[in-house]
Predicted model as a PDB file, atoms N, CA, C, CB and O in Angstrom, pLDDT in the B-factor column:
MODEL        1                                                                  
ATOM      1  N   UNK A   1       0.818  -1.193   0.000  1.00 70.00           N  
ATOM      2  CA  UNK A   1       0.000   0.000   0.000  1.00 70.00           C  
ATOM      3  C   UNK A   1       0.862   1.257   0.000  1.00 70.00           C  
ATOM      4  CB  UNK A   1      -0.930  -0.002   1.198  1.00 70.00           C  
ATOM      5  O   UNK A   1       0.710   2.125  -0.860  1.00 70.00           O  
ATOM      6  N   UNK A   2       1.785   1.348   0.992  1.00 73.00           N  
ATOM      7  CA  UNK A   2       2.818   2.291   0.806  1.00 73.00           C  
ATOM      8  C   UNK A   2       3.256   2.737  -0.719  1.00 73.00           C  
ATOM      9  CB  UNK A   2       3.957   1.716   1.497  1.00 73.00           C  
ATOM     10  O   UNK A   2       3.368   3.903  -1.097  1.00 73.00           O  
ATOM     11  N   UNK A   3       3.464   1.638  -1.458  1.00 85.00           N  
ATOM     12  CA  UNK A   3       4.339   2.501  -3.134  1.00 85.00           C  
ATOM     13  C   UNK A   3       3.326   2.886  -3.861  1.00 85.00           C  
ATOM     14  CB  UNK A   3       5.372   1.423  -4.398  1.00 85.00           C  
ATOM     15  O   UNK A   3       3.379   3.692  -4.789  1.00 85.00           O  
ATOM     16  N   UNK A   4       2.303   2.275  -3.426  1.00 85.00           N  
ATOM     17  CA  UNK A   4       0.808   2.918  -4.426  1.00 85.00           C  
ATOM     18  C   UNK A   4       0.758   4.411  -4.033  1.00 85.00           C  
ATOM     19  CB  UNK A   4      -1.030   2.104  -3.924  1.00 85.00           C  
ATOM     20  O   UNK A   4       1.029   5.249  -4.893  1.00 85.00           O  
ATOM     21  N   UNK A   5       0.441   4.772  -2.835  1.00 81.00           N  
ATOM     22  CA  UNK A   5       0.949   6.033  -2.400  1.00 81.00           C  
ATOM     23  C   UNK A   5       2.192   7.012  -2.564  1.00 81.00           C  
ATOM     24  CB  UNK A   5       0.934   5.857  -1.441  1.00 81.00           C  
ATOM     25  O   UNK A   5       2.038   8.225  -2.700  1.00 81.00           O  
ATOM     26  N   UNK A   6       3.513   6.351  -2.539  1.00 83.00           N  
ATOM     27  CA  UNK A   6       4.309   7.086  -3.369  1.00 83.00           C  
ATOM     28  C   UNK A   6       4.181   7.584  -5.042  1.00 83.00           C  
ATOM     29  CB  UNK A   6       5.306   6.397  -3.223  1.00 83.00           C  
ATOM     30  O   UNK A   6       4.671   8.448  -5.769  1.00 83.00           O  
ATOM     31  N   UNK A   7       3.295   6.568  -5.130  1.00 91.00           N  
ATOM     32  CA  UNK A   7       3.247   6.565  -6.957  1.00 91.00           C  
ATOM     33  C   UNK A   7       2.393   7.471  -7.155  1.00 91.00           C  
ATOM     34  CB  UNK A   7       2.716   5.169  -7.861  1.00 91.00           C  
ATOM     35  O   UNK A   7       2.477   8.201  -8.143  1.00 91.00           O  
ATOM     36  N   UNK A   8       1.278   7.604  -6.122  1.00 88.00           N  
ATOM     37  CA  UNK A   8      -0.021   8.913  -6.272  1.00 88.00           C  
ATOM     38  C   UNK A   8       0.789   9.555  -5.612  1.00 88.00           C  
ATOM     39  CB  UNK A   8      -1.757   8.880  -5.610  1.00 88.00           C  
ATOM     40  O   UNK A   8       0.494  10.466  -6.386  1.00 88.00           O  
ATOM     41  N   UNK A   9       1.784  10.153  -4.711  1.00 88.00           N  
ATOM     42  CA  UNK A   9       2.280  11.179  -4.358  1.00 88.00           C  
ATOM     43  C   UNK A   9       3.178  12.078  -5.435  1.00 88.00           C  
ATOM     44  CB  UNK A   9       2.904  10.780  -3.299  1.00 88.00           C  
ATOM     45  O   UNK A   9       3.292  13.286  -5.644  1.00 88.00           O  
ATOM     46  N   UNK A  10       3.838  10.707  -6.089  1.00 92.00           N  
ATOM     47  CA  UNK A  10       5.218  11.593  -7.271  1.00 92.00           C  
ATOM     48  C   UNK A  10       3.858  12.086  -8.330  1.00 92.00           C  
ATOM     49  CB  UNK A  10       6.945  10.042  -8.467  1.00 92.00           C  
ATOM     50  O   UNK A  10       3.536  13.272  -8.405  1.00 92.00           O  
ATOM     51  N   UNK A  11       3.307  11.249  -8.929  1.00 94.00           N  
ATOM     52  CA  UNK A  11       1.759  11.691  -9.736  1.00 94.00           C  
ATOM     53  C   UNK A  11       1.750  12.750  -9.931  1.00 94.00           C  
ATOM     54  CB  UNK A  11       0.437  11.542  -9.137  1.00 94.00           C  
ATOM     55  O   UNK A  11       2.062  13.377 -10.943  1.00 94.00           O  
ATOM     56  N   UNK A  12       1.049  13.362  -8.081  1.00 93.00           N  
ATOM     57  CA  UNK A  12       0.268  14.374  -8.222  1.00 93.00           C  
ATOM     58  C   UNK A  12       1.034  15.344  -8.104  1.00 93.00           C  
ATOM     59  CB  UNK A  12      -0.739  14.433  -7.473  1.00 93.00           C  
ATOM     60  O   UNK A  12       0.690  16.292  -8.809  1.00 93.00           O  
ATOM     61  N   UNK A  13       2.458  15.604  -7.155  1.00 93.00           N  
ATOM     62  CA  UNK A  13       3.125  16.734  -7.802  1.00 93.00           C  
ATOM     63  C   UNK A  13       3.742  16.998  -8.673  1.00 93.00           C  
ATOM     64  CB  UNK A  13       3.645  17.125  -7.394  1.00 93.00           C  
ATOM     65  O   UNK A  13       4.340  18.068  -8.786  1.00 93.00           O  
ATOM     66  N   UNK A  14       3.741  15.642  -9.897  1.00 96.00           N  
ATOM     67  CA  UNK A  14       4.007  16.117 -11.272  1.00 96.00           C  
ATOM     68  C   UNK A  14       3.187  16.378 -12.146  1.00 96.00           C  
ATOM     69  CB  UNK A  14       4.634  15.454 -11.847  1.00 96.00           C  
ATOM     70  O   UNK A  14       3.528  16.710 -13.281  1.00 96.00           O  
ATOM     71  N   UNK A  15       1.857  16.260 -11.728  1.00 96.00           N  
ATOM     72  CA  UNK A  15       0.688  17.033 -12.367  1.00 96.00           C  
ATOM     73  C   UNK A  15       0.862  18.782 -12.104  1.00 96.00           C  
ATOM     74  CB  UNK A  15      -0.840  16.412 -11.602  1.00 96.00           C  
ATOM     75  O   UNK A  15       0.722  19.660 -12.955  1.00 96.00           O  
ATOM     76  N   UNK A  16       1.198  18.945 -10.698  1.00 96.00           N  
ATOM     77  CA  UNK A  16       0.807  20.229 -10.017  1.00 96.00           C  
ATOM     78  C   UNK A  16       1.986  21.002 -10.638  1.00 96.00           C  
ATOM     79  CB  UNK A  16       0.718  20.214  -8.237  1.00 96.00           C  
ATOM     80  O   UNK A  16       1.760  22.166 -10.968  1.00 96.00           O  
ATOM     81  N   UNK A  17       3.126  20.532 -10.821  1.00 96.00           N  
ATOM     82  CA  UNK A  17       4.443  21.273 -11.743  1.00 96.00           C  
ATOM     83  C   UNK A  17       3.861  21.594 -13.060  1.00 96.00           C  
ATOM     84  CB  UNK A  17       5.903  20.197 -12.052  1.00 96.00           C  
ATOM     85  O   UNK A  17       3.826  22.759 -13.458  1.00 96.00           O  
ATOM     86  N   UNK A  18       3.330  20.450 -13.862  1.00 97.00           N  
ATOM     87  CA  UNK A  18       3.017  20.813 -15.049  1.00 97.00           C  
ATOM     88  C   UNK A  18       2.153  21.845 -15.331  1.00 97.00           C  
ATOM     89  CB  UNK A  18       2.652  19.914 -15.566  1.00 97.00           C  
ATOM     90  O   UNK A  18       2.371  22.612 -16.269  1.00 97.00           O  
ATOM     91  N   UNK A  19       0.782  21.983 -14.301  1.00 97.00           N  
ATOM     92  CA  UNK A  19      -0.215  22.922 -13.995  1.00 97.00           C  
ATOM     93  C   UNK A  19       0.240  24.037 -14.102  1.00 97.00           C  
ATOM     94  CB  UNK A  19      -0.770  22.833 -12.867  1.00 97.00           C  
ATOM     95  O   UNK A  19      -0.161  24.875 -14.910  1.00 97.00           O  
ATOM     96  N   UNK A  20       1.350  24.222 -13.108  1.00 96.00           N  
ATOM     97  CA  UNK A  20       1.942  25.856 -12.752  1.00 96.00           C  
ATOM     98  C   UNK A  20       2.655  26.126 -14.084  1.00 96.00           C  
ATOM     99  CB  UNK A  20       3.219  26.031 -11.243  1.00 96.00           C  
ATOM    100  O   UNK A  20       2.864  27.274 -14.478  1.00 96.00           O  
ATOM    101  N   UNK A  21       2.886  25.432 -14.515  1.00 97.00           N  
ATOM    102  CA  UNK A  21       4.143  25.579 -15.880  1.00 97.00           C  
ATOM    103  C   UNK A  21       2.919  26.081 -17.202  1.00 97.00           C  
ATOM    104  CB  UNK A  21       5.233  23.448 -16.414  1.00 97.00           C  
ATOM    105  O   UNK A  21       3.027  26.801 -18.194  1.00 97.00           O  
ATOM    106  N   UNK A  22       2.082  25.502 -16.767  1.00 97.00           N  
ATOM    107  CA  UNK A  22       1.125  26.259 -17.781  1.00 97.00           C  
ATOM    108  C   UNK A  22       0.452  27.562 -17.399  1.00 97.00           C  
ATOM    109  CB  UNK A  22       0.005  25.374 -18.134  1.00 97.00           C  
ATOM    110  O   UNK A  22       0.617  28.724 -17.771  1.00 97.00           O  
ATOM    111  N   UNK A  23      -0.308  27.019 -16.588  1.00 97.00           N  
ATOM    112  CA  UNK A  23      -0.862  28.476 -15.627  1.00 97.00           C  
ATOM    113  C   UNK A  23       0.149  29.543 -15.703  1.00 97.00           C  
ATOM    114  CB  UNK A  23      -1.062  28.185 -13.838  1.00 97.00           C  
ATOM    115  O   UNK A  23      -0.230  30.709 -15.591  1.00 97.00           O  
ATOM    116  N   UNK A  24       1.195  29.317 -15.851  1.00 96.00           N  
ATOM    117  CA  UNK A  24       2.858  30.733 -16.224  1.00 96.00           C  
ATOM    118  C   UNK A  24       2.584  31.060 -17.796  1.00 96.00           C  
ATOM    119  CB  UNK A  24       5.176  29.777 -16.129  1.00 96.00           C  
ATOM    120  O   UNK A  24       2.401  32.230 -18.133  1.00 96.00           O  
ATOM    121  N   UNK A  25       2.567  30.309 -18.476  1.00 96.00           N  
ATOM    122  CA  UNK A  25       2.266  30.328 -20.003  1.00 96.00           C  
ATOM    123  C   UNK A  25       1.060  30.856 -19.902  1.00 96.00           C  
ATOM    124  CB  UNK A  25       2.276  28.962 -20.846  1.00 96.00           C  
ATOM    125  O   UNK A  25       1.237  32.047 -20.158  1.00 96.00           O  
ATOM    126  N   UNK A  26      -0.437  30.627 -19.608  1.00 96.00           N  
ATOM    127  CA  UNK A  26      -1.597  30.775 -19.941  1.00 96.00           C  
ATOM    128  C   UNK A  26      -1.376  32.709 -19.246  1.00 96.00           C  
ATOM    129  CB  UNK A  26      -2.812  29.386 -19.180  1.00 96.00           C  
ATOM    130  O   UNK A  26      -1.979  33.638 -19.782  1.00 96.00           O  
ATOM    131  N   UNK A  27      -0.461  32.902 -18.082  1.00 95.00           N  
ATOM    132  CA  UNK A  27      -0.614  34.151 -17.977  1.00 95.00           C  
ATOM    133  C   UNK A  27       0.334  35.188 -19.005  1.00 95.00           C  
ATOM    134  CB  UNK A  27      -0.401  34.334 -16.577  1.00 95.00           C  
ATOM    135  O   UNK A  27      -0.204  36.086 -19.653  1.00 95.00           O  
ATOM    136  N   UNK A  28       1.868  34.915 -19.053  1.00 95.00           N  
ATOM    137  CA  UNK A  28       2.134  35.274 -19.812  1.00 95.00           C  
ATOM    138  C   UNK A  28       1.422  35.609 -21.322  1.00 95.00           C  
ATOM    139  CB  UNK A  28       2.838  34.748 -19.628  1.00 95.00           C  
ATOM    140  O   UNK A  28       1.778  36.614 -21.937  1.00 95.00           O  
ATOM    141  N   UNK A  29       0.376  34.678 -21.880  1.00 95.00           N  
ATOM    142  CA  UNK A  29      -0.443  34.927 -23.380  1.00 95.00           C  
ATOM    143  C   UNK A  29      -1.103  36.193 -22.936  1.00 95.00           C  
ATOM    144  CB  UNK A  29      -1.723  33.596 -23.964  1.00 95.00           C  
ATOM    145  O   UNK A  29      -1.046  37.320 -23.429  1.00 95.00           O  
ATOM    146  N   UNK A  30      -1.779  35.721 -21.829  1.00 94.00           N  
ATOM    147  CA  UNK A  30      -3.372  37.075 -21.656  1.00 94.00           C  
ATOM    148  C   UNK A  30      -2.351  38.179 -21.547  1.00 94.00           C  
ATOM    149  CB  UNK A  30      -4.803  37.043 -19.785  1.00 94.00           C  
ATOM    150  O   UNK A  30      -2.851  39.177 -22.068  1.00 94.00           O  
ATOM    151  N   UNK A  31      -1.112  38.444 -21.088  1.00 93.00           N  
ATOM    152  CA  UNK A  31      -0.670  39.867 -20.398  1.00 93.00           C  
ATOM    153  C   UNK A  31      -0.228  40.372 -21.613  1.00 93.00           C  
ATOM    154  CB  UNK A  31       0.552  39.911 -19.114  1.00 93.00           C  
ATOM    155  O   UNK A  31      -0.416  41.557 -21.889  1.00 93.00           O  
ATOM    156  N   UNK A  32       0.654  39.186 -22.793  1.00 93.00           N  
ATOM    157  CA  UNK A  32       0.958  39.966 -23.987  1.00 93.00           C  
ATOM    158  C   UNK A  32       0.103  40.195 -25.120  1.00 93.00           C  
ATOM    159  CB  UNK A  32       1.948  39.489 -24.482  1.00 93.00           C  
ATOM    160  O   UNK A  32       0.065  41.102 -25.950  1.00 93.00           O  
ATOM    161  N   UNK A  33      -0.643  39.044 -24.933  1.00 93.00           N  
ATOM    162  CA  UNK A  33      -1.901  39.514 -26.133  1.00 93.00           C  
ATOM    163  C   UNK A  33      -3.326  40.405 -26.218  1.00 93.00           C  
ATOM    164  CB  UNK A  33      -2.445  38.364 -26.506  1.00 93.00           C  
ATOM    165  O   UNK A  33      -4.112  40.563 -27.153  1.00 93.00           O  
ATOM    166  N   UNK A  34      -3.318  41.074 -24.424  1.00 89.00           N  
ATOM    167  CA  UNK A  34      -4.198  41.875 -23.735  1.00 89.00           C  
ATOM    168  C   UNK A  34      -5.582  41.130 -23.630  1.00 89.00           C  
ATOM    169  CB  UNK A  34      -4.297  43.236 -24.429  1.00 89.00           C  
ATOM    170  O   UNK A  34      -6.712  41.525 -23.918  1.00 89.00           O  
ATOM    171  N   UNK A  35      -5.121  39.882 -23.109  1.00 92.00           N  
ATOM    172  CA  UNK A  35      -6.369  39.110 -22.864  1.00 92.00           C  
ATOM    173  C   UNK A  35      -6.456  38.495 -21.350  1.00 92.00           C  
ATOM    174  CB  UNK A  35      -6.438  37.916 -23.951  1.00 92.00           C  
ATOM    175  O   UNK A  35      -6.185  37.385 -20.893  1.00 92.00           O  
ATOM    176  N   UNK A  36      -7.069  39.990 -20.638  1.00 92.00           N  
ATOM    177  CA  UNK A  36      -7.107  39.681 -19.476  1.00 92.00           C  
ATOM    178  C   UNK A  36      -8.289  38.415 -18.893  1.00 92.00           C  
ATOM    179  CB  UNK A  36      -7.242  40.976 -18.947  1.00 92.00           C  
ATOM    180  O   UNK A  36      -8.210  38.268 -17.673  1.00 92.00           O  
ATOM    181  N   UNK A  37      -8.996  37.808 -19.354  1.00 94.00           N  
ATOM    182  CA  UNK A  37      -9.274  36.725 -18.808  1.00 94.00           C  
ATOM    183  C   UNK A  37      -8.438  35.247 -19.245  1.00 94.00           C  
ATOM    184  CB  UNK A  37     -10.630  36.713 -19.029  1.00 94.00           C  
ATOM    185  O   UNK A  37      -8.918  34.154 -18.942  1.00 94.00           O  
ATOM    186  N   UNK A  38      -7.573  35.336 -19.739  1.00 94.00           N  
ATOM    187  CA  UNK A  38      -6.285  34.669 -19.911  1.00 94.00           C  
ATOM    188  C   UNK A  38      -5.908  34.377 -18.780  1.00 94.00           C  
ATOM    189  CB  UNK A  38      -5.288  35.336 -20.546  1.00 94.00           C  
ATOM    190  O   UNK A  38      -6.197  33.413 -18.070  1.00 94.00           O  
ATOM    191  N   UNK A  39      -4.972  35.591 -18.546  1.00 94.00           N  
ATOM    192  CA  UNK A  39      -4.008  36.106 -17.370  1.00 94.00           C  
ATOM    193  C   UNK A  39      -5.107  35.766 -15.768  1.00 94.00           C  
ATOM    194  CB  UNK A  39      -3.580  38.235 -17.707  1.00 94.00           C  
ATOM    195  O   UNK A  39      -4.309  35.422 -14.896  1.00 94.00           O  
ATOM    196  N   UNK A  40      -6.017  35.763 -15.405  1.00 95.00           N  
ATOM    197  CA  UNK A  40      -6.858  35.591 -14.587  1.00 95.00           C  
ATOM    198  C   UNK A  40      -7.057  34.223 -14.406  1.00 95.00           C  
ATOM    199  CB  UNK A  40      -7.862  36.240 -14.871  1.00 95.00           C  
ATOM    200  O   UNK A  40      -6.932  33.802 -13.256  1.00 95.00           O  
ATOM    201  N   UNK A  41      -7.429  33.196 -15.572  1.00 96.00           N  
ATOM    202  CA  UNK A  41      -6.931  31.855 -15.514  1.00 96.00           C  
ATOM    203  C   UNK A  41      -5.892  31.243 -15.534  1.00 96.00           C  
ATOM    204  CB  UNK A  41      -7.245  31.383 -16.105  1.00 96.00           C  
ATOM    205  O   UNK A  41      -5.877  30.012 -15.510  1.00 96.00           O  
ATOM    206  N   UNK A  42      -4.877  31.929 -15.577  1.00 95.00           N  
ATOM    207  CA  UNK A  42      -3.636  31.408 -15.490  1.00 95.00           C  
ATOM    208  C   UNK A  42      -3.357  31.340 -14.003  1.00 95.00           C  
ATOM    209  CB  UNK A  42      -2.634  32.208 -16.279  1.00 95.00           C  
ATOM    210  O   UNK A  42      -3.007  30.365 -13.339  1.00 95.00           O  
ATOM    211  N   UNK A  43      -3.681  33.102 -13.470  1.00 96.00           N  
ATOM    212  CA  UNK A  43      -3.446  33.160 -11.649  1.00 96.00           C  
ATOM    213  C   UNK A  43      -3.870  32.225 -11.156  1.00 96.00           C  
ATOM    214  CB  UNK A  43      -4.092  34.215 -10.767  1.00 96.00           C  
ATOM    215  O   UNK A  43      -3.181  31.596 -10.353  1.00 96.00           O  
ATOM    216  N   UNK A  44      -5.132  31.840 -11.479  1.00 97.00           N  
ATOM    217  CA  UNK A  44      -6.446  31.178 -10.814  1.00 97.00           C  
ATOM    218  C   UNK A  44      -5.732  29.309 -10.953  1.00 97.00           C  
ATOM    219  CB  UNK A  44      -8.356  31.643 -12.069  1.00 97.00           C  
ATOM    220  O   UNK A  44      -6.135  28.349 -10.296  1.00 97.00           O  
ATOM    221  N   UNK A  45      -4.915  29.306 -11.726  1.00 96.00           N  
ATOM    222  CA  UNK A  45      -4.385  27.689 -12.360  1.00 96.00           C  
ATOM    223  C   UNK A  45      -3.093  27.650 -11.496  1.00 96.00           C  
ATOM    224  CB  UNK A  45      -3.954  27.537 -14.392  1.00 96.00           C  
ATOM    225  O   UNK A  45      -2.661  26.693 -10.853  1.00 96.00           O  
ATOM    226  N   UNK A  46      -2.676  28.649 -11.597  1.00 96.00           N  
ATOM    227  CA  UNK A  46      -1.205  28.559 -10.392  1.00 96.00           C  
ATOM    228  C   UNK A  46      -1.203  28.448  -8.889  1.00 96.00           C  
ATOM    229  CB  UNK A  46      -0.369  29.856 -10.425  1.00 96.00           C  
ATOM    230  O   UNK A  46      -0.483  27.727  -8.198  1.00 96.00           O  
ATOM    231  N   UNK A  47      -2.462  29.581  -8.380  1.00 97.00           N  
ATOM    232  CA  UNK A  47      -2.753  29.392  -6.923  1.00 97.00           C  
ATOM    233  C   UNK A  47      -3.293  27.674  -6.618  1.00 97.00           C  
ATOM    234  CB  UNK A  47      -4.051  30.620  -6.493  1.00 97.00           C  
ATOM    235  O   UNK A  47      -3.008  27.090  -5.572  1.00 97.00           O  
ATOM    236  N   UNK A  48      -4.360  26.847  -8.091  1.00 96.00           N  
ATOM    237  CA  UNK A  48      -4.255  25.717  -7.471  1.00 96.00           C  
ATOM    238  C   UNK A  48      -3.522  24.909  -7.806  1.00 96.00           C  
ATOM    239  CB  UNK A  48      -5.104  25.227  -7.370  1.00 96.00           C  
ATOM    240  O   UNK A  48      -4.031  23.837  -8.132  1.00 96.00           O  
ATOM    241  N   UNK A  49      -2.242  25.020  -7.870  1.00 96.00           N  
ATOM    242  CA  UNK A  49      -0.971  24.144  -8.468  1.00 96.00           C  
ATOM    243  C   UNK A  49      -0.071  24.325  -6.501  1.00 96.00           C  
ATOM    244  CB  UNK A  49       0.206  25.318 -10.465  1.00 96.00           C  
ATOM    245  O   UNK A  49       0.387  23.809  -5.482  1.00 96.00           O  
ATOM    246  N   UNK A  50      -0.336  25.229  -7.111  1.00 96.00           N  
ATOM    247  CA  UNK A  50       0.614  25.629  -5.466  1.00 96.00           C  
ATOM    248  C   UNK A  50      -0.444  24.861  -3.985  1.00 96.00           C  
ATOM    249  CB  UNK A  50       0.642  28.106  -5.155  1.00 96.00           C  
ATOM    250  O   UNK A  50      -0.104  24.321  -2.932  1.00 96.00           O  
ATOM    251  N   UNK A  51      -1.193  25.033  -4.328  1.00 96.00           N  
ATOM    252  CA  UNK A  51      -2.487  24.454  -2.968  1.00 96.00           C  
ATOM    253  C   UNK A  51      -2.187  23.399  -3.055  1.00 96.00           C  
ATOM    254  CB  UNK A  51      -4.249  24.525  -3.045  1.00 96.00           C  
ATOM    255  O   UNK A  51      -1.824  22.779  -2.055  1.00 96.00           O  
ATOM    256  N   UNK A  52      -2.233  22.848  -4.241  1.00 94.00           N  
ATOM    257  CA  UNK A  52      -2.229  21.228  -4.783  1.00 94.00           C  
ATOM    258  C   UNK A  52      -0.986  20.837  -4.072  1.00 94.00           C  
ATOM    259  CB  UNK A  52      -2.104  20.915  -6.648  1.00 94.00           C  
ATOM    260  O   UNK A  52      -0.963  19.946  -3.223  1.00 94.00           O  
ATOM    261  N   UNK A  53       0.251  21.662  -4.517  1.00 94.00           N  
ATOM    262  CA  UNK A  53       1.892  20.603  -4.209  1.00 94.00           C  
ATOM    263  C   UNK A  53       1.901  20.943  -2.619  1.00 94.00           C  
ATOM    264  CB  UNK A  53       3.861  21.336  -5.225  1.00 94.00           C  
ATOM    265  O   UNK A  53       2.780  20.292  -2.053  1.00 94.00           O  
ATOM    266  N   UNK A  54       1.086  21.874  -1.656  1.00 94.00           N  
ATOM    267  CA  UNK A  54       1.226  21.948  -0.784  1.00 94.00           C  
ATOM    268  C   UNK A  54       0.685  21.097  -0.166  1.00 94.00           C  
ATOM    269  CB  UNK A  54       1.138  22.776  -0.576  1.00 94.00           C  
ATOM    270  O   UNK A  54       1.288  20.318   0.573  1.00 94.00           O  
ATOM    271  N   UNK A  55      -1.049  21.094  -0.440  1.00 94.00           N  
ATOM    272  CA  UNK A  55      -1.679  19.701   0.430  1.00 94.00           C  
ATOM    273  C   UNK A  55      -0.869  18.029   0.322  1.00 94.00           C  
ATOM    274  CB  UNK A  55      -3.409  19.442  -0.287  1.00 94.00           C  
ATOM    275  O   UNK A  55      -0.890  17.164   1.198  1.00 94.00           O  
ATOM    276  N   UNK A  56      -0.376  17.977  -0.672  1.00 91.00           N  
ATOM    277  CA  UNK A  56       0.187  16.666  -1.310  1.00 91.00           C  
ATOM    278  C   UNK A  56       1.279  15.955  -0.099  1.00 91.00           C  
ATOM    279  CB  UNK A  56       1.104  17.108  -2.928  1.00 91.00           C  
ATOM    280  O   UNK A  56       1.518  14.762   0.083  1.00 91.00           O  
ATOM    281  N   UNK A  57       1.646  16.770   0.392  1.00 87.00           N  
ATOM    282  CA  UNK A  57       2.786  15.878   0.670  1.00 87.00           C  
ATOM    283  C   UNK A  57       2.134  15.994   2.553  1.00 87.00           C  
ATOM    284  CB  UNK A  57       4.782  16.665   0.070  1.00 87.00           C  
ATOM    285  O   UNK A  57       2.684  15.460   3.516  1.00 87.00           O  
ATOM    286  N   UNK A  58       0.981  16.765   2.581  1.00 90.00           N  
ATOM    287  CA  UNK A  58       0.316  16.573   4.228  1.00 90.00           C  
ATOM    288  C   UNK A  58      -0.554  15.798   4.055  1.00 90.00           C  
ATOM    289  CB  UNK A  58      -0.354  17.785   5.054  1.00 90.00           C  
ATOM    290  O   UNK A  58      -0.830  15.107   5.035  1.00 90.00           O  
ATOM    291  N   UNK A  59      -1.324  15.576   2.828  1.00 89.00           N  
ATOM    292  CA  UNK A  59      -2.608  14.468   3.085  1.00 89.00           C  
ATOM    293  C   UNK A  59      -2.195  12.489   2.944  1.00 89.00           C  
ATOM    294  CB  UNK A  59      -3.949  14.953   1.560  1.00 89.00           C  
ATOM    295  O   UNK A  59      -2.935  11.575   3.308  1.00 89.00           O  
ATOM    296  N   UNK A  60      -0.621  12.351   2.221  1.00 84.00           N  
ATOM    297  CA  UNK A  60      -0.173  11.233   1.465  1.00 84.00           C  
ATOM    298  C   UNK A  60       0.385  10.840   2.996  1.00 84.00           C  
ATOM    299  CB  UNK A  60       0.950  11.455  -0.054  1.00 84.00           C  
ATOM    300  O   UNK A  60      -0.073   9.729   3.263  1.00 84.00           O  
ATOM    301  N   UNK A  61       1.085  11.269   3.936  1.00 84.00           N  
ATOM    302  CA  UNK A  61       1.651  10.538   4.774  1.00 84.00           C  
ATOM    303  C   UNK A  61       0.228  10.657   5.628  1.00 84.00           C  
ATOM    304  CB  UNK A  61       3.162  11.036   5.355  1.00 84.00           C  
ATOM    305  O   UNK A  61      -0.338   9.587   5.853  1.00 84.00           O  
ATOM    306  N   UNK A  62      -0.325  11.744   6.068  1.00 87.00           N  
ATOM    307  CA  UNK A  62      -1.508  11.294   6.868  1.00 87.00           C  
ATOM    308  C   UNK A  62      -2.548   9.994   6.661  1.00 87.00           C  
ATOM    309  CB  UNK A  62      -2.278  12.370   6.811  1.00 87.00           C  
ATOM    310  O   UNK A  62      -3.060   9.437   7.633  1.00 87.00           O  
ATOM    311  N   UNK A  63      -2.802   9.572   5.254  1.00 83.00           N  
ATOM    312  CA  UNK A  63      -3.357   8.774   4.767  1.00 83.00           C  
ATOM    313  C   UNK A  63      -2.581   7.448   4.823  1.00 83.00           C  
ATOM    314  CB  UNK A  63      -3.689   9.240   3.670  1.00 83.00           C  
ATOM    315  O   UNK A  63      -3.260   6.486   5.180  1.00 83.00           O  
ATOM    316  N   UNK A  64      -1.285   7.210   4.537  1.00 82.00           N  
ATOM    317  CA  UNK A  64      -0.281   6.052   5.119  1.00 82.00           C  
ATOM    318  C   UNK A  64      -0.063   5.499   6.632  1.00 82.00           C  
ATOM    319  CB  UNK A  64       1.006   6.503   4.807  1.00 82.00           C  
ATOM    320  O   UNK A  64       0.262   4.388   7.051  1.00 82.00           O  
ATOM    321  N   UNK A  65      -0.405   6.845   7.347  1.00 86.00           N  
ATOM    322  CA  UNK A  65      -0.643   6.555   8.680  1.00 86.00           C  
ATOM    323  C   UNK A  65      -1.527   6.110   9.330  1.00 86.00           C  
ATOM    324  CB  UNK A  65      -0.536   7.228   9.174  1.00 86.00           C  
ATOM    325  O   UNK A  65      -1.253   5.479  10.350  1.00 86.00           O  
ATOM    326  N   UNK A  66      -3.412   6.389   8.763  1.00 86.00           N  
ATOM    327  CA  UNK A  66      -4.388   5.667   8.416  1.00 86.00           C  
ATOM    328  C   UNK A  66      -4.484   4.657   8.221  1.00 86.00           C  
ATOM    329  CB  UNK A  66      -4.768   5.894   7.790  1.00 86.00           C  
ATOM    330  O   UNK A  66      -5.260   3.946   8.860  1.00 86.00           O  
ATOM    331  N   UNK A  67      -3.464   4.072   6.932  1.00 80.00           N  
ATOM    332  CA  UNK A  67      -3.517   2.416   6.479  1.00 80.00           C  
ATOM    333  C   UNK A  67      -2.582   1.658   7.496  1.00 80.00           C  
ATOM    334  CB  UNK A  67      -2.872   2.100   4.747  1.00 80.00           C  
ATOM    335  O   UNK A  67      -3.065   0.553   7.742  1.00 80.00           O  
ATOM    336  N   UNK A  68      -1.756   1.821   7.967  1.00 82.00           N  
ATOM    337  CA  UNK A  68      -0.610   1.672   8.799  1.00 82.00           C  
ATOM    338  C   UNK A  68      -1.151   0.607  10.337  1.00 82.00           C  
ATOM    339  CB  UNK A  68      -0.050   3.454   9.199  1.00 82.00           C  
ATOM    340  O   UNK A  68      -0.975  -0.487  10.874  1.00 82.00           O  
ATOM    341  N   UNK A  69      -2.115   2.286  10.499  1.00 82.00           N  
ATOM    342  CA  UNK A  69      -2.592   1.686  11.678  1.00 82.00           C  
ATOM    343  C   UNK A  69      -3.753   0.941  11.370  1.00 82.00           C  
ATOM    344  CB  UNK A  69      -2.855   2.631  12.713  1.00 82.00           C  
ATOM    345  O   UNK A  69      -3.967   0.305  12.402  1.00 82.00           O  
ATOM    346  N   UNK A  70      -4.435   0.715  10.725  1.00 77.00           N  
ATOM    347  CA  UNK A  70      -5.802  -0.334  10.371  1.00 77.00           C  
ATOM    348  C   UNK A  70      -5.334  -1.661  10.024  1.00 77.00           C  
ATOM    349  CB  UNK A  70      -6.770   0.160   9.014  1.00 77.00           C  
ATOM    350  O   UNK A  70      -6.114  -2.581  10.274  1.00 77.00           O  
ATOM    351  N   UNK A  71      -3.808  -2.048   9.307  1.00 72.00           N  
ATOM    352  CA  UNK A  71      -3.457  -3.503   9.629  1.00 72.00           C  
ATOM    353  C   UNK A  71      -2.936  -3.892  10.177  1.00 72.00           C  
ATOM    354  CB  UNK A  71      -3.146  -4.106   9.154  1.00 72.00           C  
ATOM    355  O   UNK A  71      -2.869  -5.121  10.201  1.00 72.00           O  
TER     356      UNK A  71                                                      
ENDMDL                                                                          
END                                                                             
């Protein structure tokens, strides 16, 4: 159960990298092409990239500690 969890842990903060890496791109377009609801989804894609890689690594061991203790 443990590497299944590492495997959804590496996963999801290589989803949440890729996210921000766009959400940087999606703002950069709106700011140069003056398409401020661009740039607004981009903020809006980065703040949850950042929430994301933050919860990730508090909910994956809390949840191991869960399975841990139940067998």
């Amino acid at each position: 159960m443990g590497l299944i969890l590492a495997y959804i842990k590496w996963g999801s903060l290589i989803v949440c990298g890729a996210i921000g890496l766009a959400s940087c791109g999606a703002m950069a377009w709106g700011k140069f092409s003056d398409r401020p609801e661009a740039s607004h989804m981009g903020r809006r894609g980065l703040l949850g990239a950042f929430l994301g890689a933050v919860a990730t690594p508090i909910v994956i061991p809390a949840l191991n500690t869960v399975f841990t203790a139940a067998s």
